[in-house]
C-alpha positions in Angstrom: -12.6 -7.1 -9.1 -15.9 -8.6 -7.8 -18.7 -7.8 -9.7 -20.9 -7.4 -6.5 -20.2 -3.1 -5.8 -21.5 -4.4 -2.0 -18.7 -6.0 -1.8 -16.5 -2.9 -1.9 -16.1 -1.8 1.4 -16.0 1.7 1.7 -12.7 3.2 2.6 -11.6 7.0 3.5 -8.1 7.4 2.5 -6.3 10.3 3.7 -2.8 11.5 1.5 -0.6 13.6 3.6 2.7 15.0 1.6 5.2 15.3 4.4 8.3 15.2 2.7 9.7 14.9 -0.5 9.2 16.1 -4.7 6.3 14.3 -5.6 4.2 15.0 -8.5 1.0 16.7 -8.8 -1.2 16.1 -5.0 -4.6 15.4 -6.8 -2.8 12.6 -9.2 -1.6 10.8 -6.1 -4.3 11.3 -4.3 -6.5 9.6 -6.8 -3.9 6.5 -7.1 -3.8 5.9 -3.2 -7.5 5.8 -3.3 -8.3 3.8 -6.6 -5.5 0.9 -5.4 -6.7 1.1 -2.0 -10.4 0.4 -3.3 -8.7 -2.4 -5.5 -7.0 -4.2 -2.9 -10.1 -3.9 -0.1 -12.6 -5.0 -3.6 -9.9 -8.5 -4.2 -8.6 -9.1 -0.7 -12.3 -8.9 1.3 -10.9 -7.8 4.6 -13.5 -8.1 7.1 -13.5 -4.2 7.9 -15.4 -1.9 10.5 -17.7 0.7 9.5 -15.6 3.7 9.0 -12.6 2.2 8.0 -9.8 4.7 7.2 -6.2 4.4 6.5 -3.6 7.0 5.9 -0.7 7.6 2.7 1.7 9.4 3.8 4.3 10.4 1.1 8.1 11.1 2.3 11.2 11.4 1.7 14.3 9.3 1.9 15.3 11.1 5.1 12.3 10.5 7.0 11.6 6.9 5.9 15.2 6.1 6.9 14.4 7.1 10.2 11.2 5.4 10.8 12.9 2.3 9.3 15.6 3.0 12.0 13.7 3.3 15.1 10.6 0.5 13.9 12.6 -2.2 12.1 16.3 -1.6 13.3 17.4 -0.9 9.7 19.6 1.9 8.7 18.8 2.7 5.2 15.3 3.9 3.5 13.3 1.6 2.4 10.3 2.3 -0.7 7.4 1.4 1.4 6.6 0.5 5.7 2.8 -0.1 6.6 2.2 1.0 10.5 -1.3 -1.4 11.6 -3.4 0.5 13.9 -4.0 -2.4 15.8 -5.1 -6.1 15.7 -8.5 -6.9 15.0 -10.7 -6.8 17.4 -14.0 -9.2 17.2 -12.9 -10.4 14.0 -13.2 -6.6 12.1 -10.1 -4.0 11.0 -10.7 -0.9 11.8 -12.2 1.5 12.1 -8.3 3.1 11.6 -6.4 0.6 9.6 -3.2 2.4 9.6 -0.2 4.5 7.9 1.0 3.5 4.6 4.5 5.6 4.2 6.1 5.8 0.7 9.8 7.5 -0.4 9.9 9.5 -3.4 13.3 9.1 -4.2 13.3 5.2 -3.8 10.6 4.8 -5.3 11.3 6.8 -8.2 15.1 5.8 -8.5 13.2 1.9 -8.2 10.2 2.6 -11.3 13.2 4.2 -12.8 15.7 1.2 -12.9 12.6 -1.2 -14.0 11.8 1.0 -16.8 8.0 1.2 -15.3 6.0 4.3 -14.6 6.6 6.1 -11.4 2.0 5.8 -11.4 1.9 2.1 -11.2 4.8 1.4 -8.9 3.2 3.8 -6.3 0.1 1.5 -7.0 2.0 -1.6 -6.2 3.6 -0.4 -3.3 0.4 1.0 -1.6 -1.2 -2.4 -2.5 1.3 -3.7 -0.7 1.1 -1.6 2.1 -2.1 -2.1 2.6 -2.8 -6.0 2.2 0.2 -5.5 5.2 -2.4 -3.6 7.1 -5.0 -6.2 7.1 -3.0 -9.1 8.1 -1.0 -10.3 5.0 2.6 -11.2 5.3 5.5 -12.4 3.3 8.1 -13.7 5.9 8.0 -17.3 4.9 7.5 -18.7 1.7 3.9 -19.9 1.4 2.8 -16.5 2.7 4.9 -14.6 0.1 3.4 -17.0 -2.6 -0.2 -16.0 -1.1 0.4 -12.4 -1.3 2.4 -11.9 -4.3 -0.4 -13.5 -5.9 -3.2 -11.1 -4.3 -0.8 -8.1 -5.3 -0.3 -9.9 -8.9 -4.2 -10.3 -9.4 -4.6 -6.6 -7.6 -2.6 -5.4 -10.0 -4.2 -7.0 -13.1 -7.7 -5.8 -12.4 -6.4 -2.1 -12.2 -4.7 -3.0 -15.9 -1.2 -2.9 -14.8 1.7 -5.3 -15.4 2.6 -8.1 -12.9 4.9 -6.7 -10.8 6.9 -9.7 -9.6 7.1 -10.6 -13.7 10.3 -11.2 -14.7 
């Protein structure tokens, strides 16, 4: 992380359980918020005063359905990142967005990579959130870009590479 704190742009994060078994609220609470702060402290989105984004955790069911009726797929997916909007004047925010998780796929995925259930809700709200401020991994070069940011993201927290084989 930068060793400037001024650098860390202060971020509320909201965690909404909507659907779904997950573990202990104050546990996830406090990983949405630390990997939020991580990403924000690496990436160095230019952010509004005030800049909030929401985790909302789910279920199967639901994300299926929001996966359905936003991306035209059938099937749930682990993570979908909603932007509030474009930047406007060069800023995010002040809302950033939704980041939506899905217990069972995420659980069933941290389960078939023998990784704990923790650091792959890390990763994937990374994810989600370098999504919110304008990263990408449609083509190539930007998926080499932002696999590297989640990669370094990732390392400062003290958690494996994800994309290691």
């Amino acid at each position: 992380m930068p060793d400037d704190p001024a650098l860390v742009p202060g971020i509320a994060v909201d965690t909404l359980v909507e659907a779904g078994d997950w573990p202990d609220y104050a546990a996830i609470a406090s990983i949405a918020g630390t990997a939020i702060a991580a990403a924000a402290a690496r990436a160095r989105p230019v952010l509004a005063p005030g800049a909030e984004v929401t985790v909302i955790l789910t279920d199967d069911q639901h994300i299926r359905a929001l996966n359905h009726r936003f991306r035209g797929k059938d099937a749930p997916t682990n993570v979908l990142s909603f932007a509030a909007g474009p930047p406007i004047a060069g800023r995010h925010g002040p809302l950033l967005g939704d980041i939506v998780l899905a217990r069972e796929t995420v659980a069933g995925e941290a389960a078939d990579r023998d990784i704990d259930l923790g650091h792959h809700a890390t990763h994937l709200i990374v994810h989600g959130f370098l999504h919110l401020v304008g990263y990408d991994h449609e083509t190539e070069n930007e998926a080499v870009v932002m696999e590297g940011l989640e990669t370094f993201i990732m390392e400062d927290l003290g958690i494996a590479d994800p994309y290691a084989s």
